[in-house]
C-alpha positions in Angstrom: 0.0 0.0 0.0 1.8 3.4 -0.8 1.7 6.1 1.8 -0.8 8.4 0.3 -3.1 5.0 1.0 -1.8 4.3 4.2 -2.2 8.5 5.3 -5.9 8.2 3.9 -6.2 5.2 5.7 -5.6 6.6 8.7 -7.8 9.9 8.2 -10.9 7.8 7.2 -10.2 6.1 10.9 -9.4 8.6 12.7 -12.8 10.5 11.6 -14.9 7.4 11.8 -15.6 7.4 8.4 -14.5 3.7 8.1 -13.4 1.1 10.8 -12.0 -2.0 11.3 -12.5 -5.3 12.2 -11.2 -9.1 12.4 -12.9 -11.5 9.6 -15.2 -14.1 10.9 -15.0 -17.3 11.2 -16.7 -18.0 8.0 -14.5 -15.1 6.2 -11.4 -16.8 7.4 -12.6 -20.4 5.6 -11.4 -18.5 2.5 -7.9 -17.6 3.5 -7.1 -20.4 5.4 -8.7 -23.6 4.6 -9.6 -23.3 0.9 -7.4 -24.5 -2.1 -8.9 -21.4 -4.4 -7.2 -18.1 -4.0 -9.4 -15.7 -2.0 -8.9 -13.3 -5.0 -10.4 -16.0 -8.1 -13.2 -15.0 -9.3 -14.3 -18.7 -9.0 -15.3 -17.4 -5.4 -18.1 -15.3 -7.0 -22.1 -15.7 -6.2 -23.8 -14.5 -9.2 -27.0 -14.3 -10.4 -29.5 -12.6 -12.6 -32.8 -11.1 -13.0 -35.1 -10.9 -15.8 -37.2 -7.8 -15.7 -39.9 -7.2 -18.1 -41.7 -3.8 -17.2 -41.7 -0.3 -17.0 -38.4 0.9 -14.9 -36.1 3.4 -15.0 -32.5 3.5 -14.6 -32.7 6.3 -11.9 -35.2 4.2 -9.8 -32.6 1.1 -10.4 -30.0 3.4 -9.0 -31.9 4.8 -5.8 -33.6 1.0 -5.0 -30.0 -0.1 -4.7 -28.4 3.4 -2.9 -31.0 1.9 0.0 -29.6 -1.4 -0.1 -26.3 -0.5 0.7 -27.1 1.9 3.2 -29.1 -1.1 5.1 -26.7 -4.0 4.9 -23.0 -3.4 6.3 -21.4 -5.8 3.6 -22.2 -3.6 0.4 -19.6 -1.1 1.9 -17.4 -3.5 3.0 -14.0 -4.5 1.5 -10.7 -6.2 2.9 -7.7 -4.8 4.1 -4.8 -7.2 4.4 -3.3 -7.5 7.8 0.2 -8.2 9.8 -1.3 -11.5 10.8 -4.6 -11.8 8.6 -6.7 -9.8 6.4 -8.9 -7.3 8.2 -12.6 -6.2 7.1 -12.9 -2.2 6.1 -16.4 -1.1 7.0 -17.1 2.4 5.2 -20.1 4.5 6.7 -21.7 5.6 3.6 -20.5 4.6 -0.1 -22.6 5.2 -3.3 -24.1 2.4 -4.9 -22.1 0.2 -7.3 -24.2 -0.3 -10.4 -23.6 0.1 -14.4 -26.5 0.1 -17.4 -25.6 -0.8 -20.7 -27.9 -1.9 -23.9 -27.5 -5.1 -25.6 -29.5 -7.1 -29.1 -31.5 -9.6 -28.8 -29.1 -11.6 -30.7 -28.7 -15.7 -29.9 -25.6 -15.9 -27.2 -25.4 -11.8 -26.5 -26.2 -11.9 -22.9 -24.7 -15.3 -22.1 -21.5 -13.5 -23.2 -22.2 -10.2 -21.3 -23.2 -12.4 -18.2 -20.5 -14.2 -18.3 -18.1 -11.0 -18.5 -19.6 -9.1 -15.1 -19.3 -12.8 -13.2 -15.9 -13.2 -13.9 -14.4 -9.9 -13.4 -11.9 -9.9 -10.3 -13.0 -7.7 -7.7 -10.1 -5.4 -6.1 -10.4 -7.1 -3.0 -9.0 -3.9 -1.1 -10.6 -1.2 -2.8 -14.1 -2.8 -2.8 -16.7 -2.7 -3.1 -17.2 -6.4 -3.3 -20.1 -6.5 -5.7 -21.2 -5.7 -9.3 -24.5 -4.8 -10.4 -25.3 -3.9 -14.1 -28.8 -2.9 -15.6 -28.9 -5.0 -19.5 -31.6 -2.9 -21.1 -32.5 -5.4 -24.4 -35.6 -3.1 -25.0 -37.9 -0.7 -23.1 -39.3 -2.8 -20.8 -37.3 -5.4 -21.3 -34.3 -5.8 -19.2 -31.8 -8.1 -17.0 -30.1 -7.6 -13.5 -27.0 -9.0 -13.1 -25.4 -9.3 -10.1 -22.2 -10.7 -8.6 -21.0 -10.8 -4.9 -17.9 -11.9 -3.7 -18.4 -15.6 -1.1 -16.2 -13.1 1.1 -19.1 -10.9 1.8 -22.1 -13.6 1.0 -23.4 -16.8 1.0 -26.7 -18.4 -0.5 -29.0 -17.2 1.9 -27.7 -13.2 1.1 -28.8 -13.8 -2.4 -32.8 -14.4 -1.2 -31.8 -11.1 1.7 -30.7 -8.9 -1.3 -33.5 -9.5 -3.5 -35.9 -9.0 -0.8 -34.0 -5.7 0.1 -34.3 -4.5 -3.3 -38.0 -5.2 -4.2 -38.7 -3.3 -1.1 -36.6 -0.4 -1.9 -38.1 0.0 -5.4 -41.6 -0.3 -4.0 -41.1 2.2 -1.3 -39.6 4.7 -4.1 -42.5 4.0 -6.5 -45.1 4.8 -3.5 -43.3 8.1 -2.7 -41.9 6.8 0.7 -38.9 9.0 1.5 -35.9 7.4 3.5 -33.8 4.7 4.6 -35.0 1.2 4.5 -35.5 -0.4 8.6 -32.4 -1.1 10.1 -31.2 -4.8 10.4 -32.2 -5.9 13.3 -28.1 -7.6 13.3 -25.5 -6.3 11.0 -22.8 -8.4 9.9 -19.8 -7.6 12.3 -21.8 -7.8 15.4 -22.8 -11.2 14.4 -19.4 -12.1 13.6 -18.5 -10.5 16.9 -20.9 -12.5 18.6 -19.3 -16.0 17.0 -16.3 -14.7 18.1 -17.1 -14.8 21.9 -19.1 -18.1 21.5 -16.3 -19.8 20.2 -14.1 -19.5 23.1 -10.4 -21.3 23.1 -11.9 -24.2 25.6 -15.0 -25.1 23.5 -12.9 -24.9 20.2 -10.5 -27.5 21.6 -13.5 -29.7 22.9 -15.4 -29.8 19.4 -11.6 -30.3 17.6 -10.9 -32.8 20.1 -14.1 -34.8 18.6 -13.4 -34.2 14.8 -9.5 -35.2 15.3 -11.1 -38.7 16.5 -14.4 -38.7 13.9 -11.9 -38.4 10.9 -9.0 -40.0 11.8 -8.0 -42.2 8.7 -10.3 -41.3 6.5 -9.6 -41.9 3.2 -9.6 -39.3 0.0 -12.2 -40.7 -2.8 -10.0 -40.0 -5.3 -6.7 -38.9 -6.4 -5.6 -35.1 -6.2 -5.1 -33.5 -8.9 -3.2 -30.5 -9.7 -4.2 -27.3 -11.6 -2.7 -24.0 -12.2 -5.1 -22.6 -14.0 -8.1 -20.6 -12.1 -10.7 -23.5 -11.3 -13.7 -23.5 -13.7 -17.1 -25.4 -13.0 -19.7 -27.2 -14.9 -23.0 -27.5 -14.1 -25.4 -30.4 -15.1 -29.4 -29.6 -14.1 -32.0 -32.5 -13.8 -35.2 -32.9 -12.2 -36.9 -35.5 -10.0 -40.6 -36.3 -10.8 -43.4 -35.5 -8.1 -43.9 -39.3 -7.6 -40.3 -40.4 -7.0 -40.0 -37.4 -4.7 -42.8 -38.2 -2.7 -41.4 -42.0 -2.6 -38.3 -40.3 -0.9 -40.6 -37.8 1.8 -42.0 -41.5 3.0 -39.3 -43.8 3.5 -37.4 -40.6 5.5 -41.1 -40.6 7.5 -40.7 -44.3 7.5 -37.1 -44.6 9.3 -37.2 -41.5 10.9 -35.2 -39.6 9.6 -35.5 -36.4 7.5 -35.2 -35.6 3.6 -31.7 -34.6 3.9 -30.9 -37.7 5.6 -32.7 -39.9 3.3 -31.1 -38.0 0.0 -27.8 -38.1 1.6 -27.5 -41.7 2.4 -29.1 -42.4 -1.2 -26.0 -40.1 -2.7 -23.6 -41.8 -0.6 -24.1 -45.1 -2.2 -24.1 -43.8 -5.2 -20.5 -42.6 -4.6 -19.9 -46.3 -3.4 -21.0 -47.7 -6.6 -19.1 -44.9 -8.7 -15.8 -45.3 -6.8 -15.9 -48.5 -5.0 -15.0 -46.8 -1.4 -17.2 -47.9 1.5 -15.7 -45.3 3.7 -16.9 -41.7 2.7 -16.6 -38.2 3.5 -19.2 -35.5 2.5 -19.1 -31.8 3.2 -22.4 -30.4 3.7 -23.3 -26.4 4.0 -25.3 -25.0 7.4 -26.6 -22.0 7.1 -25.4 -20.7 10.8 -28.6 -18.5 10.7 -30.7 -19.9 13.8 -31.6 -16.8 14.9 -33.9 -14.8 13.9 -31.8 -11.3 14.5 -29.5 -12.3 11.3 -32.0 -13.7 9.3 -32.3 -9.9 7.6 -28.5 -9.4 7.2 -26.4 -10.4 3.7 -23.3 -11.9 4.8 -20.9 -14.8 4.6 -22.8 -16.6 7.8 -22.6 -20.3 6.5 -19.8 -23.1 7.4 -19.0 -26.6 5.9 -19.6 -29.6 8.4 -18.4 -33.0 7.1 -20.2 -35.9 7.4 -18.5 -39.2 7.6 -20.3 -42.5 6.6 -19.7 -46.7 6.4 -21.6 -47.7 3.2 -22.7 -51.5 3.6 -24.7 -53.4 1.1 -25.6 -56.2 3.8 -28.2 -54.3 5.6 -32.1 -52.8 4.3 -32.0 -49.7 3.7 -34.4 -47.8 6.3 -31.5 -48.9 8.3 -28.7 -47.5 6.0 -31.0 -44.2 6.4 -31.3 -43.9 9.8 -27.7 -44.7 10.7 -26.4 -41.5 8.1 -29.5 -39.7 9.8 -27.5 -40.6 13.5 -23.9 -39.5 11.9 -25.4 -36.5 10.2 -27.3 -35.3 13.8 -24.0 -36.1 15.6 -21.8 -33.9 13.2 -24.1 -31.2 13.2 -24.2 -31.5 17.2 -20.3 -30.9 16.9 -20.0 -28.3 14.1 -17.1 -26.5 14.5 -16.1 -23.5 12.0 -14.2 -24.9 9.6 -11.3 -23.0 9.5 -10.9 -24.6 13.1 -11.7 -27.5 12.4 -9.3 -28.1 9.4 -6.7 -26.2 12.1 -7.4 -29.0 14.6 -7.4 -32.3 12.4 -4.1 -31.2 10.7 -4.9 -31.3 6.4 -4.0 -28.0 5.5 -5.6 -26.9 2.1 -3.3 -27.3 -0.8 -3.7 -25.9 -4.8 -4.9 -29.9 -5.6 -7.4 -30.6 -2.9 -9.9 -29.2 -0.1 -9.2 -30.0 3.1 -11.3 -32.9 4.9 -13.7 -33.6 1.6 -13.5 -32.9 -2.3 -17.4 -33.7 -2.2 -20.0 -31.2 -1.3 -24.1 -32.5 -0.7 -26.3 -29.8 0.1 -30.2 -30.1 0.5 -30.6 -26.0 0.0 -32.7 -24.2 2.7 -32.0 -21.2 2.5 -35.2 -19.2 1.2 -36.0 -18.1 -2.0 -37.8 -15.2 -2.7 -41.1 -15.5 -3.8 -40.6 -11.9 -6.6 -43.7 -10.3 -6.9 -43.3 -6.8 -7.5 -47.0 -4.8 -9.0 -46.5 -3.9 -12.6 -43.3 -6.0 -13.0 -42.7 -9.4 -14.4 -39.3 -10.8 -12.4 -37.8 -14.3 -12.5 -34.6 -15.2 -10.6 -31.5 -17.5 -12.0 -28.7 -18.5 -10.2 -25.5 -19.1 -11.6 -22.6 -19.6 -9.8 -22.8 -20.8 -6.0 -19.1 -20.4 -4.8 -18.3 -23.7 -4.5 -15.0 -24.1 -6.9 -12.8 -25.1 -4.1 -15.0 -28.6 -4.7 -14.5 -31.1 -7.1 -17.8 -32.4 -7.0 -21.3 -31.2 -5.9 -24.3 -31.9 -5.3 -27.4 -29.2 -4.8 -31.1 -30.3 -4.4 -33.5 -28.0 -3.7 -37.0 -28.3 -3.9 -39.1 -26.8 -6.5 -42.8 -27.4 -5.7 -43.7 -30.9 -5.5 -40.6 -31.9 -7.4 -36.7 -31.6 -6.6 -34.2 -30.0 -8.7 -30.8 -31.5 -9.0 -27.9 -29.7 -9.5 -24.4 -31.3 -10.2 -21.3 -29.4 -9.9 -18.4 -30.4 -11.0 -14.5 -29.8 -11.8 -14.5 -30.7 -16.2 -10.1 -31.0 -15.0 -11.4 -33.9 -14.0 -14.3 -35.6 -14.1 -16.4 -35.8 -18.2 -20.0 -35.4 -18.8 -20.3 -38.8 -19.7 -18.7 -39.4 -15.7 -21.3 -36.7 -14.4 -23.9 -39.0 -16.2 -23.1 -42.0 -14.7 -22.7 -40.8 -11.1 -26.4 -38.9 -11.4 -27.7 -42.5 -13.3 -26.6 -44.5 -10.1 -28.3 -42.1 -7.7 -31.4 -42.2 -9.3 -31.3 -45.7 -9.6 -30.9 -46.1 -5.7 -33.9 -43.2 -5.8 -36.0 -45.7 -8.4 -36.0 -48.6 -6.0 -37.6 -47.0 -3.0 -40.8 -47.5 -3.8 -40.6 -51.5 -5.0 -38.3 -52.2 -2.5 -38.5 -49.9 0.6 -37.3 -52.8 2.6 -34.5 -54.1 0.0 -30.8 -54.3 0.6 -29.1 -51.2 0.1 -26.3 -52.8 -2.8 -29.2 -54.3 -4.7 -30.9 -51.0 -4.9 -27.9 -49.6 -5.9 -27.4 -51.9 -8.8 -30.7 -51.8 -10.0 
């Protein structure tokens, strides 16, 4: 940093106009236990919004001005540190958002998407997102946005739409001022986490993960890559009838959907790899309280779950034995930047830490956009997760569930991708002939 920097730095303090503070746990997950730079743009969250309806780019510009003023993370950025980076809060900053025009014309706005996603974001300078107004006709336009994982996770995605529809609606009724207050912004929850996790419970809960994953094996080889990690996404859905199947044999070994999906994709990894013992990473969403429910932020860990896959028992019992590891892990979450801390597997360029496989069963809530004389629907593209060489993301979509594989092309094909999703359905397909059947039967069927 040169020394003008450094002297503004120090005025900006000194006046309150900016402060500092330490990164949270979750923030620190980044620098210390992921293989992915912090600076990639592979740790971007992007998404975009199709808006067909009368709006102007002034109204775009104050709904978002409100936004930023509410939640502490717009105007946040990160300072690096003696010992660790450091999180520079501004007061006030203006908004961060661009309009442009763009044809109609087949693979335009992929292209233009995929430019705004994948621009770096100057880490120090900030801000830490991106948004840009596409106008493709009068009342015809798209919203892209990308946030940095530093400052966000999934559930700030659902926060920030929210935030914005609110904004726009309270301009286009004449409402003057700010939006309400969070009732939690994001440094006093991280400030909060800070004093929970205290050095005497962080050695109790390592204590347990040091023991849970001793000797557990990686799935697969590493493999190295110096190029910036890229992601391929594969989409498929599961019908209303085969989901259902899966709601009653979770009722019927109780245990819950993610449990029941889980131990389903766990065999499925068996079958794919031949490993019986294996290690999945799932997200929580850290958010059990209702005060941080309102705030964007990076609030969400990792928690690995660690499972024996036997084809000599049925499989309401496989279910509710993954059911009893998953409650026990999630009993002794740790943060993961702890955790990986305590167990001793430092992150390296070819590998996570812990698990190269992510299952989620997504929670977090999606905004149902209705906004009056506006037509607006929501696509997400890019979750974060490159420091993963394998995902999977299920999320429930009406009486169906969507399922989302993630994946690193380096190293797995399509035709790989293909295979893996064929066996996991094919554990899914048996449920309902079989729902007492032997779990390596199902998964050969």
């Amino acid at each position: 940093m040169s020394q003008d920097n450094r002297n503004r730095l120090k005025e900006m303090l000194a006046s309150g106009e900016a402060r500092l503070q330490p990164l949270t746990f979750s923030q620190r997950e980044l620098w210390e236990a992921s293989p992915v730079p912090a600076a990639e743009s592979s740790n971007h969250i992007c998404t975009f919004m199709e808006v067909r309806g009368t709006i102007t780019d002034a109204e775009c510009r104050t709904a978002l001005q409100l936004v930023v003023d509410r939640q502490e993370v717009m105007r946040l950025s990160i300072l690096p540190g003696k010992d660790q980076p450091l999180q520079f809060i501004r007061k006030t900053r203006a908004a961060a958002i661009e309009f442009s025009e763009l044809s109609t014309a087949p693979g335009a706005l992929e292209e233009k998407l995929q430019t705004i996603f994948e621009k770096p974001f100057d880490l120090l300078r900030g801000p830490l997102y991106r948004v840009e107004v596409i106008r493709r006709g009068p009342d015809d336009l798209v919203l892209a946005f990308a946030i940095h994982h530093a400052i966000a996770d999934g559930w700030t995605l659902g926060v920030f739409v929210e935030d914005l529809c609110a904004a726009y609606l309270q301009g286009r009724m004449g409402v003057a001022g700010a939006l309400p207050a969070t009732p939690l912004s994001y440094t006093a929850w991280g400030a909060g986490e800070r004093d929970f996790w205290n050095p005497e419970k962080l050695e109790q809960r390592g204590q347990f993960w040091i023991e849970r994953l001793a000797g557990a094996p990686r799935l697969w080889e590493a493999v190295t890559d110096d190029a910036p990690r890229v992601l391929a996404r594969d989409v498929s859905f599961l019908p209303a009838s085969l989901t259902q199947a899966v709601r009653n044999l979770a009722r019927r070994a109780d245990a819950t959907l993610f449990s029941t999906l889980l131990t389903a994709f766990q065999m499925a990894l068996s079958q794919w790899t031949g490993a019986t013992d294996i290690v999945v990473g799932t997200p929580v969403a850290n958010r059990t309280k209702q005060s941080v429910r309102e705030t964007m932020g990076y609030c969400s860990g990792n928690v690995p779950i660690r499972s024996e896959v036997r084809g000599d028992r049925p499989l309401e019992e496989s279910v509710r034995e993954t059911h009893l590891n998953a409650m026990d892990a999630f009993a002794n979450a740790i943060p993961f930047a702890e955790l990986v801390r305590a167990v001793g597997d430092p992150p390296s360029a070819d590998h996570n830490p812990v698990f190269d496989v992510r299952f989620a069963l997504q929670n977090h809530p999606i905004p149902d956009i209705t906004v009056p004389g506006l037509s607006v629907q929501m696509h997400m593209r890019s979750t974060g997760t490159a420091r993963f060489d394998l995902g999977c993301e299920i999320t429930e979509s009406g009486d169906e569930l969507e399922v989302v594989w993630i994946y690193r092309p380096k190293i797995f094909s399509r035709a790989d991708i293909e295979n893996v999703g064929n066996l996991f359905l094919a554990v899914l397909q048996g449920i309902p002939a079989t729902p007492e059947g032997r779990a390596a039967a199902l998964a050969m069927t």
